[in-house]
DRENMAR-950411 format. One record per residue (C-alpha): x, y, z. Coordinates in steps of 0.02 Angstrom, whole numbers, plus 50000, padded with zeros to 5 digits. Each point is the difference from the previous one (the first is absolute). Example, Ala and Ser with C-alpha at 12.3 -4.5 7.8 and 13.67 -1.06 7.14 Angstrom:
2
506154977550390
500695017249967
//
This chain:
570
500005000050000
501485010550044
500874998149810
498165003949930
500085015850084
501595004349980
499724996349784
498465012650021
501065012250064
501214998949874
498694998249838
499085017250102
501825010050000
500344995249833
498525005649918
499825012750118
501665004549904
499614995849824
498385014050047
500925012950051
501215001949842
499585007549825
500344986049866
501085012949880
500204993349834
501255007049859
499125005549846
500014990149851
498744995149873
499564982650114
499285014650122
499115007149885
499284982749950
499524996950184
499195016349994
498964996349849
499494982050046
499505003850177
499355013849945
500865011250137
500915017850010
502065001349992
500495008650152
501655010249935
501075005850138
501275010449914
501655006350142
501775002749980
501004994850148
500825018350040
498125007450027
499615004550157
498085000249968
500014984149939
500924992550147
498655008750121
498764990049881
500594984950006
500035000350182
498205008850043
498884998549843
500934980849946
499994993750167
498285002950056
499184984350029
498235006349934
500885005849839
500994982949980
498414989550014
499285010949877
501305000849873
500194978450026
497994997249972
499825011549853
501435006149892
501784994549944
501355006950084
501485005749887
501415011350084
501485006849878
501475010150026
499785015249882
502085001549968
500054980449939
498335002149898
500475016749878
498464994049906
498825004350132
500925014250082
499825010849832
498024991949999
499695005850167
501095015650029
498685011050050
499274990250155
501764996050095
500564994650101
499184989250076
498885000149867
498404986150014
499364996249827
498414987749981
500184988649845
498494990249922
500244981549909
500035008949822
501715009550072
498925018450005
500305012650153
498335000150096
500745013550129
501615008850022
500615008450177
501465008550046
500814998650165
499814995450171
498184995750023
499704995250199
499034983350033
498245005650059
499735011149832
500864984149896
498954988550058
498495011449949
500855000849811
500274979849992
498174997250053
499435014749864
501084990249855
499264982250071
498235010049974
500395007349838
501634995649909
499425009049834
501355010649919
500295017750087
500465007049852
499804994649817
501524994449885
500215009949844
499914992949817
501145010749921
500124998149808
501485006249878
499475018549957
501135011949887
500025017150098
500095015949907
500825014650043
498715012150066
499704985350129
501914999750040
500055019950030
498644999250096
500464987350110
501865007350008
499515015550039
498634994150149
501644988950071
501265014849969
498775008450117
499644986150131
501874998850032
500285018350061
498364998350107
500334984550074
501895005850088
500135011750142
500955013849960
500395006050184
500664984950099
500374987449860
499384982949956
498234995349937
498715011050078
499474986850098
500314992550184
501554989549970
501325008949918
501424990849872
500805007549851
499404986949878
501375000549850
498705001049823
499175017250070
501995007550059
500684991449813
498475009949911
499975017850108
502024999649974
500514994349827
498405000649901
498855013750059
500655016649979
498905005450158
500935011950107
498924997350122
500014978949993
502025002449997
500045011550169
498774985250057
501084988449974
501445008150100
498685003850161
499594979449986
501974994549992
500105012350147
498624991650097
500804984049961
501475004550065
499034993350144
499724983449992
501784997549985
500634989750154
501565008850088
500674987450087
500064986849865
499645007049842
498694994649872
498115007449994
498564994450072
498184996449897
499035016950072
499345011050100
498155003250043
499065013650115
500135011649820
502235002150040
501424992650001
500284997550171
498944984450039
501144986049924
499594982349964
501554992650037
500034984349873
501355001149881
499734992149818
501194997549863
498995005649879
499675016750094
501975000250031
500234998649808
498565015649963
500855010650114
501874996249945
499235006449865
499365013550032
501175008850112
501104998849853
498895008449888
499845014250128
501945000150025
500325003549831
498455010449938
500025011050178
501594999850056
499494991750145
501624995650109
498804991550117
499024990649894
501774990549943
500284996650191
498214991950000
500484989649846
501684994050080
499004995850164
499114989449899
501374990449925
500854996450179
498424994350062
499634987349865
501964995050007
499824996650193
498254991950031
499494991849836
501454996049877
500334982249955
501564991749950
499324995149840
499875019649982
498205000950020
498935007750136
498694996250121
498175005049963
499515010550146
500355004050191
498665000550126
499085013150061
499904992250172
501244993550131
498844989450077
498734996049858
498235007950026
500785012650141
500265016549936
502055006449993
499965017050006
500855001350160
501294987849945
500375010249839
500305013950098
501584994550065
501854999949937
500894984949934
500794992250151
498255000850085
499194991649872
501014985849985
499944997550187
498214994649972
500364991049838
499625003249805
498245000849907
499834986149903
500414998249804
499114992249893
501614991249900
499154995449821
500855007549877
498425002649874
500365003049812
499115018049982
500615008550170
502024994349950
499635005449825
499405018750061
501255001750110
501454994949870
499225014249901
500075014350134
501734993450052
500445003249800
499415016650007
501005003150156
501504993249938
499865011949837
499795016950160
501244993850097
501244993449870
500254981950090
500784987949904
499714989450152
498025002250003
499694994949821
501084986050018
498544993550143
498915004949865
500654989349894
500134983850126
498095002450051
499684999449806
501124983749982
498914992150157
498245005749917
500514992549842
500284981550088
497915004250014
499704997749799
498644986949957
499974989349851
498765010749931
500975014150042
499155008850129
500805002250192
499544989950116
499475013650182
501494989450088
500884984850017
498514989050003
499224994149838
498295006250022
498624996749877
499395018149975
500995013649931
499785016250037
500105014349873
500485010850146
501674989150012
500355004049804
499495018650010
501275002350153
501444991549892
499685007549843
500085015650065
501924993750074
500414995549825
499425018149938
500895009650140
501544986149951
500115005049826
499875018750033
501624997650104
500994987749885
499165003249808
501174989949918
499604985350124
499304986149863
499334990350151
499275010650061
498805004149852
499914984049975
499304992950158
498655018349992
499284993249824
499914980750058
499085004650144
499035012849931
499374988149849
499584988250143
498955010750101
499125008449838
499824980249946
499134991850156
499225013350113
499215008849846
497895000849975
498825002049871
499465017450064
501835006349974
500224997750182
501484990350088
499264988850138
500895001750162
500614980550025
500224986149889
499924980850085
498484996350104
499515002350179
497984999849972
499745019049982
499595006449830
501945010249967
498935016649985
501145015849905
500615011750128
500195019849926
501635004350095
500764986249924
499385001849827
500695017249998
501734995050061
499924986549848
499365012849878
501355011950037
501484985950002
499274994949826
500095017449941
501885003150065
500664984549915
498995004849854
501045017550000
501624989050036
499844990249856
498725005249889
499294982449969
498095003249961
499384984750135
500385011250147
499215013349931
498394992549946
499914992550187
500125015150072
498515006349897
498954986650052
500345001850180
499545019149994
498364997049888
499314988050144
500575007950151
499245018849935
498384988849968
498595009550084
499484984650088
501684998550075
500745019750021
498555006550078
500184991950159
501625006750049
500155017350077
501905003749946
501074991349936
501795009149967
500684984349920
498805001049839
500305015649972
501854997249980
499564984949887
498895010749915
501505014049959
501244985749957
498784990449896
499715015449897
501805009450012
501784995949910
501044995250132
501575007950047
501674991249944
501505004450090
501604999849916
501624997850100
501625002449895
501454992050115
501595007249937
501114991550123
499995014850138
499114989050124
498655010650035
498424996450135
498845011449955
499084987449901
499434990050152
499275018450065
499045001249808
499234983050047
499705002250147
498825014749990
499264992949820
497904996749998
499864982949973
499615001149812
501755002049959
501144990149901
501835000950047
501304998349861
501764998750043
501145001549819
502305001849982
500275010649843
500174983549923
498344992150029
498905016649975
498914995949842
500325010349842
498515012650066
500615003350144
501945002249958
499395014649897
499465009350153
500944993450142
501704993049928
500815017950022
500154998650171
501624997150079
499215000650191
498714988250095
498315008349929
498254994550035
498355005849882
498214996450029
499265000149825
498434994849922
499824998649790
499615017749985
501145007250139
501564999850110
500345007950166
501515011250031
501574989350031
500404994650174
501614996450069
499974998250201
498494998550117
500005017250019
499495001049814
498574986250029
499285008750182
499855015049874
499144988649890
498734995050092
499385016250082
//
């Protein structure tokens, strides 16, 4: 009687157990198949493991043992880290993190949230879905359409607007609660806009950004909310490392900005001391939290020695395939300000250790696992290295080469029959939707390599990424959006071709020239020997280092030192 007891007991605990855990699943299309065939709703529970707010879910919201029975009885639990899954980071960028997406059996969003949502009110939404899981919001059909050009002035012109209304002007940032300098609005009010105004913005918001610098150990945090830059979020992503690299470089060099190069260097020691690998990589992301789900702002508050008393925030060590690929690219750029040999030689390893990532079908794998879905974000992110790698070495034959493979690859597999690129090619059970952003990026890339090499494929890409994305159906949901109208001036402008006569005096000012160039440039790099007949005629004279920026119909004034080129671009 005794052992019967004592096997009740143990069969009570263990279910008791079994109860009082969420069954998480990993998405793939055998989910989606359980969804359809029990006729049940995908629970999506979208994190990344450096957010604070989805640490405080996990353990209130996740760990609530009306919400567990809930979620066991009547949905299927998927969790997924956002950094590992690129596919359904871009998909879901707008309701993270944590961001809690509801999934029906036909692989259709039912609801989206964003953020920490407390277990009373969830349990409230997961009953409401269980009542009615109809689709919050319809999916558009959108069909092929040729756009004309009243209908791309007019929506240029409403977007050219949007932008300068949706900054603010006085303290920086977005006008909005959380303020970030987010690099497509800086890129378009600097180098594309001509707006005096959008310019001195863009010095106030590198100011305020100034802020979420870390001044014990270097490298920027995500934000600040409360409207300034004083409320920090302390998480540190590589991704936002490589943006601001970036950008403190651009306000170096267009501002004169002493401090702004400090920032940039900051950023370099802190990636070289917390998240470099041996294999020259580096880590996806540092923690916002010491002790995960307890806020750190005390602990960020004090100097180095105190801080490592109490121990490190943890790192998230994957070394993902698009973060490494942006930050090879910043690291380019600051090689080119700083004039470090050293710095694009790192560049050059982290492209080496990417390149390991090609698949057979010549797409990049997001790291060293082989996983069945590819995302274009992934190719977009090391495209863009190969661009930013050719601009620095023209003559590079690899280079150019491994742009166009990769480029024929992505406009080969991820392309649709709207003109569209879908965001993901492989299968995980959702339906690979095409995201704008990264249509865009792919429209402009085709467009530069177009310019680079005049074949007519790039070119006739580019077109049919711009005709769907200024589709009514699709533009007139979006408020502003700085990068189309930089496509749209690329698209429709001759781009400017830089041409660098070395004469042997070993001269730097190039890397200044490229530096500071918009990113429809093409960089050409020529001896007296290997200038083409056209060019000899009105360059060969020259017995000095000289740089021109020409189009067909035009040359700038001859440039030789980066005094010439800051004179250039005022």
């Amino acid at each position: 009687v005794l052992l019967l007891v004592v096997q009740l007991a143990f069969i009570t605990v263990s279910c008791s157990s079994r109860a009082n855990k969420i069954e998480w699943k990993k998405m793939t299309p055998s989910v989606i198949e359980q969804a359809k065939l029990e006729n049940k709703i995908i629970l999506l529970n979208l994190e990344a493991n450096w957010c604070h707010w989805c640490h405080v879910m996990e353990d209130s919201t996740y760990s609530n043992p009306e919400v567990i029975d809930y979620i066991n009885e009547h949905f299927i639990a998927v969790k997924a880290d956002q950094d590992a899954n690129p596919e359904l980071s871009i998909r879901y960028r707008d309701y993270g993190w944590p961001a809690t997406i509801f999934i029906n059996g036909k692989g259709e969003d039912v609801v989206k949230r964003a953020g920490y949502i407390g277990p009373e009110y969830f349990l409230k939404l997961l009953k409401a879905i269980v009542a009615d899981p109809s689709l919050e919001e319809p999916i558009p059909d959108i069909r092929t359409k040729e756009v004309n050009s009243t209908e791309v002035a007019e929506q240029i012109k409403r977007l050219s607007k949007n932008v300068k209304g949706s900054v603010d002007y006085k303290r920086g940032g977005f006008d909005q609660s959380q303020k970030y300098v987010e690099y497509a609005t800086f890129e378009y009010a600097l180098l594309y806009s001509g707006d005096t105004e959008l310019q001195q913005w863009a010095r106030t918001s590198m100011n305020g950004a100034k802020n979420l610098s870390d001044p014990v150990w270097g490298g920027v945090y995500q934000y600040s909310t409360h409207n300034d830059w004083n409320h920090l979020h302390f998480e540190k992503l590589l991704s936002i490392q490589a943006r601001y690299l970036k950008l403190f470089s651009y306000n170096y060099l267009y501002n004169k900005d002493k401090e702004s190069l400090d920032k940039a260097n900051d950023i370099l020691k802190y990636i070289d001391r917390f998240l470099a690998h041996e294999n020259g990589l580096y880590s996806n992301a540092q923690d916002a939290d010491l002790v995960q789900g307890e806020h750190s702002e005390a602990y960020f508050k004090m100097n180095n020695a105190e801080r490592l008393k109490l121990g490190i925030p943890k790192v998230d060590t994957n070394t993902f395939t698009n973060n490494n690929a942006e930050i090879a690219s910043s690291m380019l750029l600051m090689s080119d300000v700083l004039n470090s040999e050293a710095l694009r030689l790192k560049v050059i390893r982290i492209e080496k250790a990417l390149n390991q990532r090609k698949g057979k079908n010549g797409l990049y794998f997001h790291d060293f696992g082989k996983r069945e879905v590819f995302s274009l974000k992934d190719q977009l992110a090391m495209a863009n290295l190969y661009v930013d790698l050719i601009k620095s070495d023209p003559n590079n034959k690899y280079y150019k080469s491994e742009l166009i493979s990769l480029l024929d690859a992505i406009n080969a597999q991820f392309s649709l029959e709207n003109g569209s690129a879908k965001s993901f090619v492989g299968s995980n059970g959702l339906l690979p939707a095409p995201i704008l952003i990264e249509n865009i990026n792919l429209g402009r890339i085709n467009n530069w390599v177009y310019n680079s090499t005049k074949e007519k494929r790039f070119k006739e890409n580019a077109q049919k990424l711009f005709n769907y994305i200024l589709n009514p159906q699709v533009i007139q949901e979006y408020y502003s959006l700085p990068e189309l109208l930089m496509f749209e001036r690329e698209i429709n402008t001759e781009a400017n071709q830089y041409v660098f006569v070395d004469n042997g005096k070993s001269s730097d000012f190039l890397k200044t020239a490229r530096a500071m160039a918009p990113f429809n440039s093409v960089i050409g790099m020529y001896t007296k020997s290997t200038l083409p007949q056209d060019k000899k005629e009105l360059f060969g004279d020259f017995t000095e280092d000289v740089l021109f920026v020409c189009t067909s119909s035009y040359c700038s004034s001859p440039m030789f030192n980066s005094e010439g080129v800051f004179e250039y671009y005022k």
